[in-house]
MINU-688072 format. One record per residue (C-alpha): residue number from 1; z, x, y; residue in one letter. Coordinates in pm, 1 decimal. Each point is the difference from the previous one (the first is absolute). Layout:
N
<nuke NUM; up Z; east X; north Y; seti a>
...
This chain:
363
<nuke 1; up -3756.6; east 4818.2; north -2516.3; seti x>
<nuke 2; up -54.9; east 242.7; north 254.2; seti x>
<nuke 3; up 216.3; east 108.0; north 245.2; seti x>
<nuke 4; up -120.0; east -206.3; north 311.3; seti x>
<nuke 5; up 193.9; east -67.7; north 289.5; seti x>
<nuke 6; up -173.6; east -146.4; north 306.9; seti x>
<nuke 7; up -142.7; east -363.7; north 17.9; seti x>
<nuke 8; up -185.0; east -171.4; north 280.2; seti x>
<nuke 9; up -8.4; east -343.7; north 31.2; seti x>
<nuke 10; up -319.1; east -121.2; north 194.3; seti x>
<nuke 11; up -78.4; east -348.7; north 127.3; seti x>
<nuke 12; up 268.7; east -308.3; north 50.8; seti x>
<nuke 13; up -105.3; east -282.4; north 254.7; seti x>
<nuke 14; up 156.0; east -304.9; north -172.0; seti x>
<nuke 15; up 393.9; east 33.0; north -73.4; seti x>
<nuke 16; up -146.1; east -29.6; north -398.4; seti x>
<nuke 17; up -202.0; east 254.5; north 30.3; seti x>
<nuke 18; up 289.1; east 256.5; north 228.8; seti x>
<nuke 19; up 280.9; east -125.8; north -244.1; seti x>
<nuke 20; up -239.7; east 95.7; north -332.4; seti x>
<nuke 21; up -22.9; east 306.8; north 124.4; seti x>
<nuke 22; up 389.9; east 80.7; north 69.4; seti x>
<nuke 23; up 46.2; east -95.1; north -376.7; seti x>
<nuke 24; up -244.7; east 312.0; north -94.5; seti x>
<nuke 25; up 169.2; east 180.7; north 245.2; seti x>
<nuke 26; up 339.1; east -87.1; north -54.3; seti x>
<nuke 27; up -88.6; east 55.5; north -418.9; seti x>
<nuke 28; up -195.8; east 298.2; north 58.9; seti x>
<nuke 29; up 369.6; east 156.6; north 150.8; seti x>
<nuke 30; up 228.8; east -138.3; north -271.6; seti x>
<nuke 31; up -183.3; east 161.1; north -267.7; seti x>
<nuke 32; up -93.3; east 317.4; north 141.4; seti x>
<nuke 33; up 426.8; east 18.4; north 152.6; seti x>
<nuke 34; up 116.1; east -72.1; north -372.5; seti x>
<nuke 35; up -236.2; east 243.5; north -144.1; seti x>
<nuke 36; up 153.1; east 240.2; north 263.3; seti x>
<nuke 37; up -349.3; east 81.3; north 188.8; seti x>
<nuke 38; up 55.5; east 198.9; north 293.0; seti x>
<nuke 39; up -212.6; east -82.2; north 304.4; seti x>
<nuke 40; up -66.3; east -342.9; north -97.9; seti x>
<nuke 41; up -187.2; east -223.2; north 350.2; seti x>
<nuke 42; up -147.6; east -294.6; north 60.9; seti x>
<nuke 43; up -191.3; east -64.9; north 302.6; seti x>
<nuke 44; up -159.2; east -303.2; north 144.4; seti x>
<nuke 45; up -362.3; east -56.4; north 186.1; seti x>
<nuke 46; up -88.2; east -306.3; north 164.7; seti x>
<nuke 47; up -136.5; east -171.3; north 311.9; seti x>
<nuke 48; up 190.4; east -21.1; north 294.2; seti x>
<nuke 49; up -52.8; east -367.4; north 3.2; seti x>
<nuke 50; up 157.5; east -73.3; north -338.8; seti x>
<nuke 51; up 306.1; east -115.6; north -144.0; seti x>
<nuke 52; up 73.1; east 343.4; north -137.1; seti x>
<nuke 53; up 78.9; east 161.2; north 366.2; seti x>
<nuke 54; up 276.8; east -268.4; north 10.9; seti x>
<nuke 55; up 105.1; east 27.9; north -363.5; seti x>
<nuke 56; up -32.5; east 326.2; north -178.1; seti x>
<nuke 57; up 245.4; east 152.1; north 254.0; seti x>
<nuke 58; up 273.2; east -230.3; north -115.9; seti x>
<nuke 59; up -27.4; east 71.8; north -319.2; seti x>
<nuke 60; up 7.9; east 418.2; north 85.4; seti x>
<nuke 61; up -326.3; east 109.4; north -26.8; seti x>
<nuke 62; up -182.2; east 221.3; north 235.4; seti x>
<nuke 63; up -355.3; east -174.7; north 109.4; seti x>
<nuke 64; up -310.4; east 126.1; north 162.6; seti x>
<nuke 65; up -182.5; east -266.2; north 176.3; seti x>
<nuke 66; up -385.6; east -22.8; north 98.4; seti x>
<nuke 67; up -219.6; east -228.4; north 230.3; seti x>
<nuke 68; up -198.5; east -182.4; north -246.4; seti x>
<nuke 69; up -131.8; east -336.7; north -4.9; seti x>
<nuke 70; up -150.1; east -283.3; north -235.8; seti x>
<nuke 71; up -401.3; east 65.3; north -107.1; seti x>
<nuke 72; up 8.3; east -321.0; north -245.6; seti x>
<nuke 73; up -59.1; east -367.4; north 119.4; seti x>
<nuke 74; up 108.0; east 67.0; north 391.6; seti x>
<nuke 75; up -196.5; east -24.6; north 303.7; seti x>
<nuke 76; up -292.4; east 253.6; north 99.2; seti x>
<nuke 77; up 210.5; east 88.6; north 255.1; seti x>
<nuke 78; up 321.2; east 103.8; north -237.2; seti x>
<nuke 79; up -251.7; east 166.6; north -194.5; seti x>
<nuke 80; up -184.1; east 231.4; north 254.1; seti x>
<nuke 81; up 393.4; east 113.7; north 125.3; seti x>
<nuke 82; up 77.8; east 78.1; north -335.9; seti x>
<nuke 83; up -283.3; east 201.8; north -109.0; seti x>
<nuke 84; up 19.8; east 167.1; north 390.9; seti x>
<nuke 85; up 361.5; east 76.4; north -106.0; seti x>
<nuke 86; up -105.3; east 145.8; north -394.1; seti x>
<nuke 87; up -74.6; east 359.6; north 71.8; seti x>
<nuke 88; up 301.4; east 36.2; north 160.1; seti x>
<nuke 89; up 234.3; east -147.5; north -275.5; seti x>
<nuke 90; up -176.4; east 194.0; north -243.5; seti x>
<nuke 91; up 72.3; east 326.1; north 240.7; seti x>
<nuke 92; up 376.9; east -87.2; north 3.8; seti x>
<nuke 93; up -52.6; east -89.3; north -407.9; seti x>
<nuke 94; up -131.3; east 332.0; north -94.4; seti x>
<nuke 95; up 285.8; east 202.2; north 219.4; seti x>
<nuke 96; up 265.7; east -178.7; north -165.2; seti x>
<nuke 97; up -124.3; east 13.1; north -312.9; seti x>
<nuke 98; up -36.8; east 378.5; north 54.0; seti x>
<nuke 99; up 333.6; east 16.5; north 173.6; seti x>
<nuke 100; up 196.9; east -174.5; north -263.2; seti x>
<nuke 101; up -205.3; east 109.5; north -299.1; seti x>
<nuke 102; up 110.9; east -275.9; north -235.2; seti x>
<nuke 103; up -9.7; east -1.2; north -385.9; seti x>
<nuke 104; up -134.7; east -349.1; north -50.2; seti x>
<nuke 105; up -104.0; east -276.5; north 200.9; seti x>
<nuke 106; up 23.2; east -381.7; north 4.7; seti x>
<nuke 107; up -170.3; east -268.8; north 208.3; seti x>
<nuke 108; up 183.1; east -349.3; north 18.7; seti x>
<nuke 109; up -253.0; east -144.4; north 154.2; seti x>
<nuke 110; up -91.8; east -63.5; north 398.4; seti x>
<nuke 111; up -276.3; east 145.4; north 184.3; seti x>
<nuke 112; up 256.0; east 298.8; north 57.2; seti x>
<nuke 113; up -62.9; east 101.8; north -335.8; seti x>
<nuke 114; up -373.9; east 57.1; north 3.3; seti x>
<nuke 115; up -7.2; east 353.0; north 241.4; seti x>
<nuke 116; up 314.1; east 150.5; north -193.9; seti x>
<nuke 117; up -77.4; east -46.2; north -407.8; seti x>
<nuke 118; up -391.7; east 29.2; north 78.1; seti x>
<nuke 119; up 69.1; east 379.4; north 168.8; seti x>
<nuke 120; up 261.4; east 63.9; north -273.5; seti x>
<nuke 121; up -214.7; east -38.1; north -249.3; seti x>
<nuke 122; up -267.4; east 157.1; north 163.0; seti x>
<nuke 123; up 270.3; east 285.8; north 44.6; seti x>
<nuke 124; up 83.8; east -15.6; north -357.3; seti x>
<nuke 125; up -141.5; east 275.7; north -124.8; seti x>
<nuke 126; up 106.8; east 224.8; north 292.6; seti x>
<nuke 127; up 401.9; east -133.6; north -71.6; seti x>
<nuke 128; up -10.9; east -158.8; north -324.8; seti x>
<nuke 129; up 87.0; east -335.3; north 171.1; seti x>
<nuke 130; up 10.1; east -288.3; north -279.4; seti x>
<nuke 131; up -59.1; east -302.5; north 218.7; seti x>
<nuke 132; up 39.1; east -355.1; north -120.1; seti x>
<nuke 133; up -47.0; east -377.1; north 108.4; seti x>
<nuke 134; up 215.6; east -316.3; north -32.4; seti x>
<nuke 135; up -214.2; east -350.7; north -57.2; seti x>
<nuke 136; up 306.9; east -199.5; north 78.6; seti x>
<nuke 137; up -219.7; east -371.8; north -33.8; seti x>
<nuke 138; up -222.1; east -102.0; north -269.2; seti x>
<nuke 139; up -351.2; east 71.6; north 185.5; seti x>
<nuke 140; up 12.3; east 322.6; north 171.2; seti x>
<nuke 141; up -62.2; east 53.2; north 380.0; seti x>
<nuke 142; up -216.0; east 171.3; north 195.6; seti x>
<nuke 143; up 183.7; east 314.9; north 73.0; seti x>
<nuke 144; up 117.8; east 41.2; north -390.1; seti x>
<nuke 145; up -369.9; east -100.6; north -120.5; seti x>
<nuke 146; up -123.2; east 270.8; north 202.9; seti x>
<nuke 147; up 239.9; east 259.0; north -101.8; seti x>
<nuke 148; up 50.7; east -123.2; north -381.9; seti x>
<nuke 149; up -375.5; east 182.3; north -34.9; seti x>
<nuke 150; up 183.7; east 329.5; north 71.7; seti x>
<nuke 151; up 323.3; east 70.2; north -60.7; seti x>
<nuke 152; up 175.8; east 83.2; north -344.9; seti x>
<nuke 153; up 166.9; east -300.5; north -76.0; seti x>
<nuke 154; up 47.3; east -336.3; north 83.7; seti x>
<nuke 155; up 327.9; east -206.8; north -56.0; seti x>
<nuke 156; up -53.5; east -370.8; north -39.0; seti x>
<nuke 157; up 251.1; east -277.6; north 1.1; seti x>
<nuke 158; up -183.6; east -269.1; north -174.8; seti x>
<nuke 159; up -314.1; east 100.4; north -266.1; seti x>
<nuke 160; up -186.4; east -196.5; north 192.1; seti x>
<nuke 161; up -50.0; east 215.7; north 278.7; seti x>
<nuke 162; up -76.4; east 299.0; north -204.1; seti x>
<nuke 163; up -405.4; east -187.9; north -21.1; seti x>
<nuke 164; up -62.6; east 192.0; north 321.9; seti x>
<nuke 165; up 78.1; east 343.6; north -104.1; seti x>
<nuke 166; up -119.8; east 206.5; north -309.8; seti x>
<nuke 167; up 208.4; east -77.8; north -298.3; seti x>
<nuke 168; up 101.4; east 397.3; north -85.9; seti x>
<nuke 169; up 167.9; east 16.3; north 321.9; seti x>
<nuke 170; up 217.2; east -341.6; north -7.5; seti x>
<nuke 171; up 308.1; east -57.9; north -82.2; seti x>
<nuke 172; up 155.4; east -350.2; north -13.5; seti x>
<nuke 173; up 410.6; east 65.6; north 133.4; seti x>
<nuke 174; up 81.1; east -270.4; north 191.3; seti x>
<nuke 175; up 102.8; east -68.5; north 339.4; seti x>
<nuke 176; up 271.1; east 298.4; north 112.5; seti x>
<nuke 177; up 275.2; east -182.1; north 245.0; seti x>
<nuke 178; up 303.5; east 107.5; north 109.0; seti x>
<nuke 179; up 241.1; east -232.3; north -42.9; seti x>
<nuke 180; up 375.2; east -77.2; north -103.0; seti x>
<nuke 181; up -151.6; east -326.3; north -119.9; seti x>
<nuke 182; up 84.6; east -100.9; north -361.8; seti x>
<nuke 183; up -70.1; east -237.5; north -284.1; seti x>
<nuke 184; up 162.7; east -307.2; north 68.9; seti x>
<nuke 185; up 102.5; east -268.4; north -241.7; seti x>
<nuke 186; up -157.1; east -326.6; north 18.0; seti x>
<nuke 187; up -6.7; east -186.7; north 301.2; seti x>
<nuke 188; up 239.7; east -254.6; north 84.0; seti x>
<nuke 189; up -175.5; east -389.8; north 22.8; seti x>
<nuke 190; up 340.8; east -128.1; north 244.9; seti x>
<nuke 191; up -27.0; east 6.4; north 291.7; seti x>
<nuke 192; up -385.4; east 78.8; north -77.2; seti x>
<nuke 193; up -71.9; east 289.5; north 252.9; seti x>
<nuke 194; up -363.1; east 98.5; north 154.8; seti x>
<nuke 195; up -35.6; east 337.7; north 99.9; seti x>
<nuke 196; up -306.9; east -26.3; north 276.3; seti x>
<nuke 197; up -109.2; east 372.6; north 155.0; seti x>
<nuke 198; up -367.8; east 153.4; north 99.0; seti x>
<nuke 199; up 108.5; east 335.9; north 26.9; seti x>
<nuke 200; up 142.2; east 199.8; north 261.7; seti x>
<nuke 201; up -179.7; east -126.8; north 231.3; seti x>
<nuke 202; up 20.8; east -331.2; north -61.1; seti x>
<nuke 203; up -293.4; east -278.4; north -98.7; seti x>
<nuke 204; up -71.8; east -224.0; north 232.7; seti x>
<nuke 205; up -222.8; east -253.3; north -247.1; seti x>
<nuke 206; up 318.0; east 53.7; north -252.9; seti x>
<nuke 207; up 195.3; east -130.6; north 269.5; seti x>
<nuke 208; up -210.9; east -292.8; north 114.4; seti x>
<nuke 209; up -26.1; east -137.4; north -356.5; seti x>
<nuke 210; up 378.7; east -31.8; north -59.5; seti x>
<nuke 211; up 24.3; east -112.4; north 322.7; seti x>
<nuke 212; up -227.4; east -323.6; north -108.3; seti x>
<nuke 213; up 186.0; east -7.0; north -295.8; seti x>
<nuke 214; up 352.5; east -79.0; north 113.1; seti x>
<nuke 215; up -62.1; east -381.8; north 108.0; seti x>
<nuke 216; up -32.8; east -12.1; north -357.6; seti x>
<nuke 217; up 258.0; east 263.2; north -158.2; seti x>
<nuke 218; up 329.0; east -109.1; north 242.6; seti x>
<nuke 219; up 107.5; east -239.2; north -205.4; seti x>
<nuke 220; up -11.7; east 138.4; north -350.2; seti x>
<nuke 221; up 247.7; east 272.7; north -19.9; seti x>
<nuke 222; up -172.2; east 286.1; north 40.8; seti x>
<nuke 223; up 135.5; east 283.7; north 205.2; seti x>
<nuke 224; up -222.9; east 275.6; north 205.0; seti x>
<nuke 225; up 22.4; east 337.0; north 83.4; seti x>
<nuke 226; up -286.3; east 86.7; north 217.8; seti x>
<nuke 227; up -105.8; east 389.6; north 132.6; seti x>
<nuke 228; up -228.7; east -109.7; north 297.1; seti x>
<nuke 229; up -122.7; east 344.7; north 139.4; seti x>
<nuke 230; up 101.2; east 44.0; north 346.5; seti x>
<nuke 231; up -295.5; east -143.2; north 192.5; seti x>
<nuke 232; up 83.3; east -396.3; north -155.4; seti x>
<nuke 233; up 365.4; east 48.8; north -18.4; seti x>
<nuke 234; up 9.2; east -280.2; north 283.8; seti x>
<nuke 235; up -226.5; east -257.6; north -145.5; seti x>
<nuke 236; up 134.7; east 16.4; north -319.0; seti x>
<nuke 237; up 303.7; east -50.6; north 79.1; seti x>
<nuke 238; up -57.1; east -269.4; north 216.0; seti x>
<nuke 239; up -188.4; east -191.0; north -237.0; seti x>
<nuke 240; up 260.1; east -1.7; north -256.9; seti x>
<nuke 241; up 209.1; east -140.5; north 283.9; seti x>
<nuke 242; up -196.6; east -287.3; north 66.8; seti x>
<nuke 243; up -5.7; east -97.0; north -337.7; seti x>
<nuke 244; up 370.8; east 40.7; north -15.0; seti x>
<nuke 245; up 20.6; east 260.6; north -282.1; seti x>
<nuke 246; up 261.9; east 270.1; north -28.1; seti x>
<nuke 247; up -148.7; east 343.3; north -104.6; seti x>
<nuke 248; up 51.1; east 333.2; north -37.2; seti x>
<nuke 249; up -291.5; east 149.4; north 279.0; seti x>
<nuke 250; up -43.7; east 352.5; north 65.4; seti x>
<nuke 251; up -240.5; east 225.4; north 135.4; seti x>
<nuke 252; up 45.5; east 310.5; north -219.8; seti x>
<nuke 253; up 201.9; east -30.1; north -290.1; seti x>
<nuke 254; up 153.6; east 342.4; north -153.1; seti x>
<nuke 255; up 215.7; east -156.6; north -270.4; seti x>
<nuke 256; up -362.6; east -108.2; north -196.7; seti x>
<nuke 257; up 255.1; east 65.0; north -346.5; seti x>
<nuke 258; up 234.7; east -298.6; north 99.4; seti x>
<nuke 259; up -267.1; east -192.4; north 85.7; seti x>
<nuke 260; up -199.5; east 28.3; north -294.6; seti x>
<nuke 261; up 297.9; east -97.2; north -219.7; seti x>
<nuke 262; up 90.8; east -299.4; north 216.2; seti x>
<nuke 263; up -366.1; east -113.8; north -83.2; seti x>
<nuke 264; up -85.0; east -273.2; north -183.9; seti x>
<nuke 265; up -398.4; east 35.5; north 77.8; seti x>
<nuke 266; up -129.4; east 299.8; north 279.3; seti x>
<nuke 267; up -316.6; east -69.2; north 194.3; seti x>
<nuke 268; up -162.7; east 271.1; north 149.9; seti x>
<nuke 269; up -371.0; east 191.1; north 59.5; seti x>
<nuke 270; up -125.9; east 211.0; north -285.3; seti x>
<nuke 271; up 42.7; east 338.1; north 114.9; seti x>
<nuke 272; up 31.2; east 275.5; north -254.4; seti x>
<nuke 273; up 364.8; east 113.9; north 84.6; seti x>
<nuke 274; up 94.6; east -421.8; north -7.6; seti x>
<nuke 275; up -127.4; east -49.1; north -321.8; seti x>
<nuke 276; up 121.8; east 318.6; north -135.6; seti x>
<nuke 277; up 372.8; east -117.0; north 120.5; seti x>
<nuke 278; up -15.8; east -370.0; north -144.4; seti x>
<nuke 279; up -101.0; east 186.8; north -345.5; seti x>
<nuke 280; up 308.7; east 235.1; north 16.0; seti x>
<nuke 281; up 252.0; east -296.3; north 99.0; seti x>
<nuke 282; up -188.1; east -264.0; north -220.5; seti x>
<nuke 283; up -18.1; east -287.7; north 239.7; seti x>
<nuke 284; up -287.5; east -285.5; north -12.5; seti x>
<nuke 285; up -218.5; east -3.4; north 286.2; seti x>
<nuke 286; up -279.1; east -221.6; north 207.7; seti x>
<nuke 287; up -226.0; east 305.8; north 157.4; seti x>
<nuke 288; up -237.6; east -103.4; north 318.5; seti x>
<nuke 289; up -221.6; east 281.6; north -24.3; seti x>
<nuke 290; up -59.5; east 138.2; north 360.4; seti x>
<nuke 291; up -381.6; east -99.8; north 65.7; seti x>
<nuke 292; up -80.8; east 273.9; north 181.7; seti x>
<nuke 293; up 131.5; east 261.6; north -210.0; seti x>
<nuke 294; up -294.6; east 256.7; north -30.3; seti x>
<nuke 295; up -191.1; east -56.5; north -280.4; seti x>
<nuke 296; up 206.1; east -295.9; north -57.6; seti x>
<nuke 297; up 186.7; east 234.0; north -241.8; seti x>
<nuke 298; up 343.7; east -217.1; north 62.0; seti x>
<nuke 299; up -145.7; east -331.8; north -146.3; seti x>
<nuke 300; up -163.6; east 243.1; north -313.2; seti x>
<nuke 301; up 381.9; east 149.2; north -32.7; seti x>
<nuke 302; up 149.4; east -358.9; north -36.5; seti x>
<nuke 303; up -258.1; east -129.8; north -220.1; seti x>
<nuke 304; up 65.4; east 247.8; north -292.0; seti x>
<nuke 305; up 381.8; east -142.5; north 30.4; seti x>
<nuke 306; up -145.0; east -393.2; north -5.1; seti x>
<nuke 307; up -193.2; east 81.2; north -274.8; seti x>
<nuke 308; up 270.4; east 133.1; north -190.7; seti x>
<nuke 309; up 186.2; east -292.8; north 70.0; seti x>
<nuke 310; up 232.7; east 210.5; north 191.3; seti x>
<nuke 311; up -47.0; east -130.0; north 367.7; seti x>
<nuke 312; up -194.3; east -232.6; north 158.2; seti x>
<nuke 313; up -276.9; east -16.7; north 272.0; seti x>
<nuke 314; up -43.3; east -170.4; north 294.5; seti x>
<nuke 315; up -284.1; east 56.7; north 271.8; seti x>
<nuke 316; up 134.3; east 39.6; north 357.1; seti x>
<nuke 317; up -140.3; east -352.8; north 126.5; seti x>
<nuke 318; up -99.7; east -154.4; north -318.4; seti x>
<nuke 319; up 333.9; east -293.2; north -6.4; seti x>
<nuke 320; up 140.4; east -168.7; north 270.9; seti x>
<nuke 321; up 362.3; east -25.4; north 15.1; seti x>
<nuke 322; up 69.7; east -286.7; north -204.8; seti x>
<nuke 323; up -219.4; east 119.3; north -262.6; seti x>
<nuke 324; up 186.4; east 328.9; north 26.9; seti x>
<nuke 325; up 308.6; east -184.9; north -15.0; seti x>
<nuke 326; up -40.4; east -165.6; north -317.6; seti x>
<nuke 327; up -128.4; east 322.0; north -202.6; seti x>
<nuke 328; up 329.5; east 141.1; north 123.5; seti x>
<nuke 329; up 201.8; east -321.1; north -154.9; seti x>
<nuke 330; up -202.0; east -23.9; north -301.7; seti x>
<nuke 331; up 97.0; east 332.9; north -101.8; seti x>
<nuke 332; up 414.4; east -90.1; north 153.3; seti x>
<nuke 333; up -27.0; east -236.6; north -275.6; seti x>
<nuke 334; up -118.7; east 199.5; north -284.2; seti x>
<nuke 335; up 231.4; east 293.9; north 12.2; seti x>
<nuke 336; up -146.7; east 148.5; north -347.8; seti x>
<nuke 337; up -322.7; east 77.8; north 159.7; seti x>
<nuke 338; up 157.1; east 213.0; north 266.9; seti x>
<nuke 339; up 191.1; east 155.1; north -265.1; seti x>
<nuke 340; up -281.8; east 87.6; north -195.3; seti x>
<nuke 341; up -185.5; east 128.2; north 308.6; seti x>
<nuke 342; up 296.0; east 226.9; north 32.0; seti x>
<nuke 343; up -20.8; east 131.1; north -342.3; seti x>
<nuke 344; up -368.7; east 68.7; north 75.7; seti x>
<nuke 345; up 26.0; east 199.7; north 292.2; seti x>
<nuke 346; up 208.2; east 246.8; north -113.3; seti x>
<nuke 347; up -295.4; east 134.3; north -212.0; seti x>
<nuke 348; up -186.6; east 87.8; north 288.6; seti x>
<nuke 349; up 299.1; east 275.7; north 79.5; seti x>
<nuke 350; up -0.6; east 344.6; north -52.7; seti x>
<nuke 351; up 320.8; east 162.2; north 49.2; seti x>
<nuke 352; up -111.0; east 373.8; north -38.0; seti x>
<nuke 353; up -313.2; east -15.5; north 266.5; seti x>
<nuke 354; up 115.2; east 250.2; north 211.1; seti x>
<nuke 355; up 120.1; east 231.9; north -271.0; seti x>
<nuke 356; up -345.0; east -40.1; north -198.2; seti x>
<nuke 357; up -198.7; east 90.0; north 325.6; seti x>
<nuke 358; up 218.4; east 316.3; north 118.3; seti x>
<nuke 359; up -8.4; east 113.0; north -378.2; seti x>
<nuke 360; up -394.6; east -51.7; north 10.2; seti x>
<nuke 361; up -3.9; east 185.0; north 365.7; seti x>
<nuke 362; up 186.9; east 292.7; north -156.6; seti x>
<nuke 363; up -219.9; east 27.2; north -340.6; seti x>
């Protein structure tokens, strides 16, 4: 391997795609430390308006921001700003990229990644930049499709969404995350436990079917522990009142660990970084598929699990409560399908992902 030392870390938007790339980074440091690499950096670029400027600072990275917007499915209006704002973010782009004169260079998806790998691999020769995507979904999206026709290599977490990209330059690693979060035994059936979340920002349709489902869940034992997102903290809450139902009801939970191994079944969206953490715990799950996902790449994600008999799939709007209701008791009452589900998942993990990818950044 050669001796490099500085990574940048481009894109972030979603807390999946901001928390994939802190597992590179925070990788990319370990090995380089224990190998006793002087000089060894990692810095962050994303958009001002992304979950990075809140959390790449906490975890004690430095992070360049730029004013960059959305080009894909948005208004004409979102697009004309954005492509008024372009030339400027690929000015700032090309002065950091001079100024910080990295050795390799990742994109974790987000518009914020499109000015910064495109330029450093435009650069490349100039620096000897080796730049590099993450498809963290099984169909890639517009950014990475865009950029997977010229960088060096991509890193894929399913093989499915390698189809976008040209085979030499794929690699299949997994989803990186960084996590404490760790194999759990199989779940306990009593009390039987549901694990409802959409994310850190909550899911309103998530929310609305459990909330139809309790007239017909109060009364057979099952316990909840519900992650509302901060905007429906009020109504959820209140409708478990009415129906007289004690729960556990949060608006961010930051002990997921706990909660996973209280769970008896988890239902959540199908976000990469979601999935990717019910395969490292091994829990069951019912994923609703958020329909507006670009590309619909979340229902796509959750449908290689169904088919593998390691989830299951429900369309946001497809059962009403009571029919939602008695998929969740049917599967209370046959506890060896959830364990087998559980066995399942786990083959979806990857526990080296972000040590394959840093090792392919440095080769």
């Amino acid at each position: 391997m050669k001796q490099s030392k500085r990574l940048l870390v481009a894109g972030g938007g979603t807390g999946g795609h901001v928390l994939a790339g802190i597992a590179i980074a925070d990788e990319w440091m370990r090995q380089l430390q224990a190998e006793q690499v002087p000089g060894a950096s990692v810095l962050f670029v994303g958009a001002s308006q992304g979950l990075e400027a809140r959390l790449v600072p906490k975890y004690g990275y430095p992070l360049k921001l730029l004013q960059i917007g959305a080009l894909n499915q948005v208004s004409f209006k979102t697009r004309l700003m954005t492509t008024i704002k372009l030339p400027f973010s690929f000015l700032k782009a090309f002065f950091i990229l001079l100024s910080y004169r990295p050795d390799a260079v990742i994109g974790v998806g987000g518009y914020a990644s499109g000015p910064v790998v495109l330029l450093a691999r435009l650069l490349s020769p100039l620096l000897g930049i080796r730049t590099s995507i993450i498809e963290q979904n099984s169909v890639a999206g517009f950014t990475n499709r865009v950029l997977g026709k010229w960088v060096h290599r991509v890193f894929c977490a399913f093989e499915a969404g390698g189809r976008n990209f040209s085979p030499e330059k794929v690699t299949v690693t997994g989803n990186p995350i960084r996590s404490n979060l760790t194999k759990l035994p199989l779940s306990t059936q009593n009390p039987f436990t549901l694990f409802i979340f959409g994310g850190s920002q909550g899911a309103m349709g998530i929310n609305t079917l459990i909330l139809e489902s309790l007239p017909f869940l109060k009364s057979e034992n099952v316990q909840f522990i519900h992650q509302t997102g901060v905007k429906d903290f009020e109504r959820v809450t209140q409708g478990y009142q009415r129906e007289g139902v004690t729960a556990r009801i949060e608006k961010f939970i930051d002990d997921m660990g706990a909660c996973y191994s209280a769970a008896s079944l988890v239902i959540c969206r199908a976000g990469a970084s979601s999935m990717t953490e019910i395969s490292s715990v091994g829990r069951a799950a019912i994923f609703i598929p958020l329909p507006t996902a670009a590309d619909n790449h979340q229902e796509k994600n959750a449908l290689i699990f169904q088919k593998a008999d390691a989830g299951m799939v429900v369309g946001q709007g497809k059962m009403t409560g009571e029919q939602f209701a008695a998929l969740i008791l049917k599967l209370k009452n046959e506890p060896e399908q959830i364990h087998a589900m559980e066995a399942r998942v786990q083959k979806f993990y990857q526990n080296d992902s972000a040590s394959q990818i840093v090792r392919g950044l440095r080769s």
